[in-house]
N, C-alpha and C positions, 0 to 999 in steps of 0.2 A: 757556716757561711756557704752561700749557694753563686761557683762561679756561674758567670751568664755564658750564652753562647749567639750564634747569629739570630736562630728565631728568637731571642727574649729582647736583643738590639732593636728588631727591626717592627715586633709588636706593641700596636699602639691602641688604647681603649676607644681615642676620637675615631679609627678608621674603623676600626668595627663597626661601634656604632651608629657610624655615617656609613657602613657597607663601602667602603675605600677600600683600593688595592693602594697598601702602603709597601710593597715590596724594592727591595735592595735593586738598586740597578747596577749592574755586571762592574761598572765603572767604577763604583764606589765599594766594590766589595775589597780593596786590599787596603782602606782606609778605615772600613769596620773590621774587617780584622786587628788590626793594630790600635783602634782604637778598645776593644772588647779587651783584647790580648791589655792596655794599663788600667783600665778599669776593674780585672779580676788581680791586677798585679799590686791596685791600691786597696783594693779587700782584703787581701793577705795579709797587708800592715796594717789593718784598721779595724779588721773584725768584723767587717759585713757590713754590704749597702743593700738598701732597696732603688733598686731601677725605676723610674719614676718616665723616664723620655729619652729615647736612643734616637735611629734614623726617623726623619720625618720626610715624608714624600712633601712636596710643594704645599697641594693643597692641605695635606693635615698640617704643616709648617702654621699657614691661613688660621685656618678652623681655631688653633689655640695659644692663638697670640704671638708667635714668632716672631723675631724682627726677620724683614726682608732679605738677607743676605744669612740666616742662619745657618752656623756652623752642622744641623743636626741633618740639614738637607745634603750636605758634603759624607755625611758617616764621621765624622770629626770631631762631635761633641754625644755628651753624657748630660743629664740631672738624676741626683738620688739622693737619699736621703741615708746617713750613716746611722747604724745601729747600735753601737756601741760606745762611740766617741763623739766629744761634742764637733758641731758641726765645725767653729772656727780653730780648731784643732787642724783637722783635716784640712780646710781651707789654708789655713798657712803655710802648711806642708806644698800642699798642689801647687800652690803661687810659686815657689821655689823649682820647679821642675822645668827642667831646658824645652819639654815638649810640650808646655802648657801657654797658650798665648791668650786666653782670657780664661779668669775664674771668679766667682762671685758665688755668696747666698743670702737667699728669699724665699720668707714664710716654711722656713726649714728644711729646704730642700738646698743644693749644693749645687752650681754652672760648673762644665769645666768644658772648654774648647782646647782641643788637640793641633799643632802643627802635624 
């Protein structure tokens, strides 16, 4: 299991490839810490995700379908895809967490917005 750190949070394929500055704004950085900080704390128990979409600047938010008010634009929210266990597995667990205020999965990838 490979924990993540800020640059794997905040690296995204659309902004490359769209040559975007998707970078962490100062504001938001003690939200992706804590938000990184239960994300490598549910790999632990899980056996390993793959990071699929951490922060999203606005316009990358845009670019790949986001809703408007997305949790990923705050450093708040994660999607990944578990490695080892099945996906609603995982999903039932998250649901149950004091700090989880939305969680969902689609086409095998796993939502999870953070208070």
């Amino acid at each position: 299991m490979l924990k993540i750190d800020l640059k794997d949070y905040v690296y995204s394929d659309c902004a490359v490839s769209h040559n975007l500055d998707n970078s962490l704004p100062e504001c938001y950085r003690e939200n992706a810490e804590r938000t990184i900080e239960r994300f490598n704390a549910l790999q632990t128990l899980f056996g390993g995700f793959r990071l699929t979409s951490g922060y999203r600047c606005p316009i990358v938010n845009d670019l790949v379908g986001g809703v408007i008010h997305s949790k990923h634009m705050e450093a708040l929210a994660v999607d990944f895809v578990p490695l080892e266990t099945p996906p609603q597995l995982v999903l039932s667990f998250v649901k149950l967490l004091p700090c989880v205020t939305y969680a969902y999965t689609s086409n095998g990838y796993i939502h999870v917005s953070f208070s």
